[in-house]
N, C-alpha and C positions, 0 to 999 in steps of 0.2 A: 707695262702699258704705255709708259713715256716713250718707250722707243719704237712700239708697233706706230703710235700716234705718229711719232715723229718721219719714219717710214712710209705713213699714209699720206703723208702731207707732200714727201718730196716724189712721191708715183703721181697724185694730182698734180702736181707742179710740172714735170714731168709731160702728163700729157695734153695739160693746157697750150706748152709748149709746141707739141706736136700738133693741135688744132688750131695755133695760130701759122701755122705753113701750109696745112694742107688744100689742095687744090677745090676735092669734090668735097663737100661736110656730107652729104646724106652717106657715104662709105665708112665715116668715122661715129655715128650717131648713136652712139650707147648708152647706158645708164651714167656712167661718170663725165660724159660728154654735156647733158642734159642739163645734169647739176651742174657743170661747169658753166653753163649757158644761162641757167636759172641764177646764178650769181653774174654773172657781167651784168646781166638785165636788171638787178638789184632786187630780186625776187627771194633768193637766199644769202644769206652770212658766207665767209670761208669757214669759219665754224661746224654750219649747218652742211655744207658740201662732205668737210671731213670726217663727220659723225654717220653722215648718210654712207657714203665710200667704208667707211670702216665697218657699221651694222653687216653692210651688205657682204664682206668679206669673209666677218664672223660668221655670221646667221648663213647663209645661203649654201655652202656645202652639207648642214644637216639637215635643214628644210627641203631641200633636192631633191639629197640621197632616200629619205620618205617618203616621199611623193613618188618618186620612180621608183621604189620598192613596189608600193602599192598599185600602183598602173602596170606594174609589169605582173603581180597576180592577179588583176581583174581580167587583163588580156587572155593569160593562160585559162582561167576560169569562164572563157567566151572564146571558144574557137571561130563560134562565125563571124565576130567583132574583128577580130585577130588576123581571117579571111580577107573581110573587105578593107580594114589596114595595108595587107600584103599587097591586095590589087590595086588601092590608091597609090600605093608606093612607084608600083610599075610602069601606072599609067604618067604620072608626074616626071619620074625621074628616068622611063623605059628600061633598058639593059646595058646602063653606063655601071660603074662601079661604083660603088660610095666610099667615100671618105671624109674621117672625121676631121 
């Protein structure tokens, strides 16, 4: 735990670094961005930044992988949800390629 902790601290550190150079912020504006911002502003602790950053590291891969389990059987189980998904997709994004 000492050293995931210790780990978390120096990737916040890290990209506090990287937010103090960068040109546009709305391009960098993430969840750890936030917190980072909520603390300059004295609204959070660096305590509370690295508890928030580490929750979210833990938690979030399994909270996810459930959630998109479950949405991908309600889709299957609604062909014409699933439909008008397909067709919003196309209308948004037309016959460009996707990538993740």
């Amino acid at each position: 735990s000492k050293d995931l902790k210790g780990a978390m601290e120096l990737l916040i550190e890290q990209k506090r670094q990287k937010l103090s150079t960068v040109e546009k912020l709305d391009e960098h504006m993430d969840f750890a961005s936030q917190l980072i911002f909520a603390q300059n502003r004295g609204d959070l602790t660096a305590e509370n930044v690295n508890q928030c950053v580490l929750e979210m590291m833990i938690a979030a891969p399994d909270t996810l992988s459930v959630t998109l389990f479950f949405m991908l059987i309600l889709i299957a189980e609604h062909p014409t949800v699933e439909e008008e998904m397909m067709r919003e997709i196309e209308t948004v994004v037309g016959k460009q390629e996707l990538h993740s």
